[in-house]
Phi, psi and omega in degrees: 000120171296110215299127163340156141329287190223166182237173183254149189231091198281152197261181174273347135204145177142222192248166175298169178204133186276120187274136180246179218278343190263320211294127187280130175301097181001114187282114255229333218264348186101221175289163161289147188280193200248352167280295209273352174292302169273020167271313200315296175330293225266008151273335164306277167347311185297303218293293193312299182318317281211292193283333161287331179298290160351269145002277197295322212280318187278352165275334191285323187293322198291319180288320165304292190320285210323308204298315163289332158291332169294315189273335201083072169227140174279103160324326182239046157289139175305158193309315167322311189270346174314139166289146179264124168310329175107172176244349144325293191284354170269357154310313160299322184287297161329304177311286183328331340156273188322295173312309176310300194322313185301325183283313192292323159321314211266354181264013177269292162335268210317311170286001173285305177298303151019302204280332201270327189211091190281333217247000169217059181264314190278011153294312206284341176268355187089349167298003170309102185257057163239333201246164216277177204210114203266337177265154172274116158013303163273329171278340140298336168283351193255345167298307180303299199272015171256260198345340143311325189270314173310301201297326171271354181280313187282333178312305185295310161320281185301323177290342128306295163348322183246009180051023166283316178073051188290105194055051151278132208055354188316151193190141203267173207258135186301294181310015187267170161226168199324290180339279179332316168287270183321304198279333185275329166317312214260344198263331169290340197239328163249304172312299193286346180290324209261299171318307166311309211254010146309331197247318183291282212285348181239305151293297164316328181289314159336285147347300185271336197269349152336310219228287187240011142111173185313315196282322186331279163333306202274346179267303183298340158292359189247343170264336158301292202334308195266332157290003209265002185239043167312123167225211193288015184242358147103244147251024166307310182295330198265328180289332198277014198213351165317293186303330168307322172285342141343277182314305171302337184254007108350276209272339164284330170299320190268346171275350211049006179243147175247011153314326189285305175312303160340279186322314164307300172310280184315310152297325158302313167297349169282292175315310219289280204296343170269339194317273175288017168253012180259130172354095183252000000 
């Protein structure tokens, strides 16, 4: 008989919580030792660098070539000789940029799990809707419409704090139009989130939890997450992004699904941009 997805387990008090099917067979043996430990972390890490790298080099080349032929430019003029392109359009070229980088990540992702496991690759990313949803309905809805409000409070918080001054002054660019705001919307709120957390919340966590077990996953993925979006503010960004990153892998341990995170992510990403772009 082919074995269940997830089993049901009862705690010792409460309601039952669904064990999902990727959670690593108890280790019997004590802690993990310190080897096997920085292989697991430092094959997350690979695997992640390794699929961002990819991801960027190969959308920044398709979108230069694509954009220069659309105009009539020799791609492989030298950098001296080039025409300047206007700044719309080097505007454009960046979004596009951007976008690709989100499909071909998430369509790397999907196919490495594919490749690895055709026949439980969406078990193996949390895209499985056969096993039971480990939250109850309403404490998941109620986690979904609350968290947008923690989440601009610490983000806005901590970035006084730390004198970053976060989306202070923000303003969408004169040159956008209706289109333009909706695709830049859809790309914050859907894409990259759906892109992110393929690769954060679904492989990678796969990777460790596999391996060095539940807590492992949910802390190491959630400090890649947040580091990975170091910028010119130093680490201001990445602490303003902790909880969040927390939360979401949370919520893929306890749903077993990466659908909530998504949601969570791409919604938090939402609120954050109307926050600051509405009047104060």
């Amino acid at each position: 008989m082919k074995p269940d997805h997830a089993a049901t387990v009862p705690e010792a008090m409460g309601d039952p919580v669904s064990v999902a099917a990727d959670a690593p067979p108890r280790d019997r043996s004590g802690a993990h030792g310190l080897w096997p430990t920085l292989l697991a972390l430092g094959r997350m890490v690979a695997f992640g660098i390794v699929c961002l790298g990819v991801a960027s080099f190969a959308a920044l080349g398709i979108v230069r070539v694509g954009f220069d032929l659309w105009y009539g430019i020799d791609p492989f003029l030298p950098i001296a000789r080039r025409p300047f392109v206007g700044v719309v359009q080097l505007a454009h070229r960046a979004f596009a940029v951007d976008v690709l980088r989100q499909v071909l990540l998430a369509s790397m992702v999907i196919a490495w799990a594919w490749w690895r496991d055709r026949s439980g690759w969406r078990r193996r990313l949390a895209l499985d809707r056969e096993k039971p949803n480990g939250l109850r309905p309403v404490v998941l809805l109620s986690i979904l419409l609350f968290w947008p409000v923690l989440h601009i409070a610490w983000v806005t918080g901590t970035a006084e704090l730390m004198g970053g001054g976060f989306g202070r002054g923000l303003r969408l660019s004169p040159f956008m139009d209706r289109t333009a705001v909706v695709a830049w919307l859809a790309y914050l709120t859907i894409l990259a989130p759906l892109a992110e957390e393929l690769l954060v919340r679904g492989e990678m966590y796969h990777l460790v939890n596999r391996t060095l077990g539940t807590a492992w996953a949910v802390a190491a993925t959630s400090l890649v997450f947040a580091l990975a979006h170091i910028s010119s503010f130093g680490l201001a960004r990445p602490i303003s992004l902790l909880p969040l990153a927390f939360a979401v892998g949370l919520l893929r341990w306890r749903t077993g699904r990466l659908w909530p995170g998504i949601a969570l992510h791409g919604w938090s990403n939402l609120a954050l941009v109307v926050y600051l772009l509405w009047p104060h």
